[in-house]
N, C-alpha and C positions, 0 to 999 in steps of 0.2 A: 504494500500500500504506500503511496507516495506522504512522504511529510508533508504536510500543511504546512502553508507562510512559506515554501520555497520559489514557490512559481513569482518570474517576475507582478511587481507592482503595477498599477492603471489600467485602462481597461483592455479584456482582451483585440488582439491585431483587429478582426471582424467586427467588431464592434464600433472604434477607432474609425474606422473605414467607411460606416454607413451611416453609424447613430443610431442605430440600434442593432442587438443582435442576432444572432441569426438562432432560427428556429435548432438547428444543429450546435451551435455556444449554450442557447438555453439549455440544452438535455445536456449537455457536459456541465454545468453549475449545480444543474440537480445532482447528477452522479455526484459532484465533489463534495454539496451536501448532506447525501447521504452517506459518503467515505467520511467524510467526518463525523456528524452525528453518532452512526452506529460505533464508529473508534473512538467515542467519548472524546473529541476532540475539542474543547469547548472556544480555543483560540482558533481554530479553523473553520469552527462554523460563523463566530461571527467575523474574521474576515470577509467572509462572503458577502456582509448587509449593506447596504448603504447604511449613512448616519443615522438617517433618519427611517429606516426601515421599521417591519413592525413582525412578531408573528402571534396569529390569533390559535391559539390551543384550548385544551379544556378549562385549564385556571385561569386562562381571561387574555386579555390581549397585550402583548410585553411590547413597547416602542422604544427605539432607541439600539445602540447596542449595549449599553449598558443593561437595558432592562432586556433585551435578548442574554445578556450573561449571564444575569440573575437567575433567571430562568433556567438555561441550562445549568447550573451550579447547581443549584435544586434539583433539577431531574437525574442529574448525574449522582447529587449524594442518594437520591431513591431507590435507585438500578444503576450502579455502578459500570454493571457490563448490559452489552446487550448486543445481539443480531440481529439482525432483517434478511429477508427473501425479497427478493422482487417475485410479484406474482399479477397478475390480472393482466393488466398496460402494461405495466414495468413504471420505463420511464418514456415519457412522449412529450413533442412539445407543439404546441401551436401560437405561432407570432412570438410574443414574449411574454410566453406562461407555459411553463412547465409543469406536467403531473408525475407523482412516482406513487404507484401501489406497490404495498408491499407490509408483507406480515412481520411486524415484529416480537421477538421471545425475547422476554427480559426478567427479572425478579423484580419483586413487589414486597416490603416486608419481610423480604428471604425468601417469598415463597413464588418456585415459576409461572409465568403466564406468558400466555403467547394472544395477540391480537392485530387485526388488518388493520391499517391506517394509509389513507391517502391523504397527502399533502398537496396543494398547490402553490408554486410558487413562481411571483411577479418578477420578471428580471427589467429593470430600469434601461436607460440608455447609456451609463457607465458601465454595463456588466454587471450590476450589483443586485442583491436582492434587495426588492424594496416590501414585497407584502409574502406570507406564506398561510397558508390556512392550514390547517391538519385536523384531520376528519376521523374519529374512532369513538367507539363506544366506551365511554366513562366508567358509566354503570353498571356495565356486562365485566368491566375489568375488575371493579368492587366484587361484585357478585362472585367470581372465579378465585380471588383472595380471601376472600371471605368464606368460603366452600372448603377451605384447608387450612383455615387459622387455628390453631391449634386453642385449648381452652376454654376458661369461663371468657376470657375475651374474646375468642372464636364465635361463642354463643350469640354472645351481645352484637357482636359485630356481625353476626351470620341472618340474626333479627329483623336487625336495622336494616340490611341492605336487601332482606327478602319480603320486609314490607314496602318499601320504594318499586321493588320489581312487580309488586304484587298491585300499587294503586298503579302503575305505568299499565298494563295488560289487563287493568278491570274493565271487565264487556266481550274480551277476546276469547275464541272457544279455541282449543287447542284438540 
């Protein structure tokens, strides 16, 4: 896997060239994205952002890159490691937005979990990321931690989150 922050600085040559970049630079961002990300990489993902970039997740929307680090610092002390697959798309781009589906398996609490997330992500006319959305089930990820917590706190915890799943699917016949 290549080191992060090696690649020369400003924006890539095709991008440079036209002003914005090209459908084929977008899915290489992505990729570098997720080479980082999944490599706990926290200084190589937000090289990626512009200053003012932003990414919207389950715990709210992080602007900045500071507030992107924050962010990752967090996620990283949660699940220290983690993999992805690409599956569905993979990675695709259209104009300057790039998708990546892809399942990720990470620990939770110490304990594993594996779930699909798709991300979208905005590449500006620097090359930079400026917006990223990431799309995954929260609650199904509670529910899965929670189904192997060990304990009286498993209980409680197993409670809470099976009554959530329970007013979410009230009416639904299964």
């Amino acid at each position: 896997m290549p080191v992060m922050g090696t690649e020369p600085q400003g924006p890539p040559a095709d991008v440079a060239a036209s002003g914005r970049a090209s459908e084929v630079e977008v899915e290489r961002i992505v990729a570098r994205f997720g080479e980082a990300y999944d490599g706990r990489d926290i200084d190589g993902v937000v090289e990626l952002f512009a200053e003012d970039g932003d990414w919207r997740v389950g715990p709210g929307t992080f602007t900045g890159k500071d507030e992107v680090r924050h962010l990752l610092e967090w996620d990283v002390g949660l699940s220290p490691t983690l993999t992805s697959q690409e599956e569905g798309v993979g990675i695709l781009a259209k104009g300057d937005v790039g998708f990546r589906e892809h399942l990720i398996q990470a620990t939770a609490e110490g304990i594993p979990v594996a779930y699909p997330c798709l991300s979208v992500l905005e590449v500006n006319e620097e090359g930079r990321i400026q917006h990223v959305r990431s799309y995954y089930d929260k609650l199904g990820i509670m529910h899965d931690v929670a189904s192997k917590y060990p304990g009286v706190k498993g209980w409680f915890f197993r409670k809470m989150v099976n009554t959530l799943v329970a007013l979410g699917e009230k009416g639904l016949k299964r």
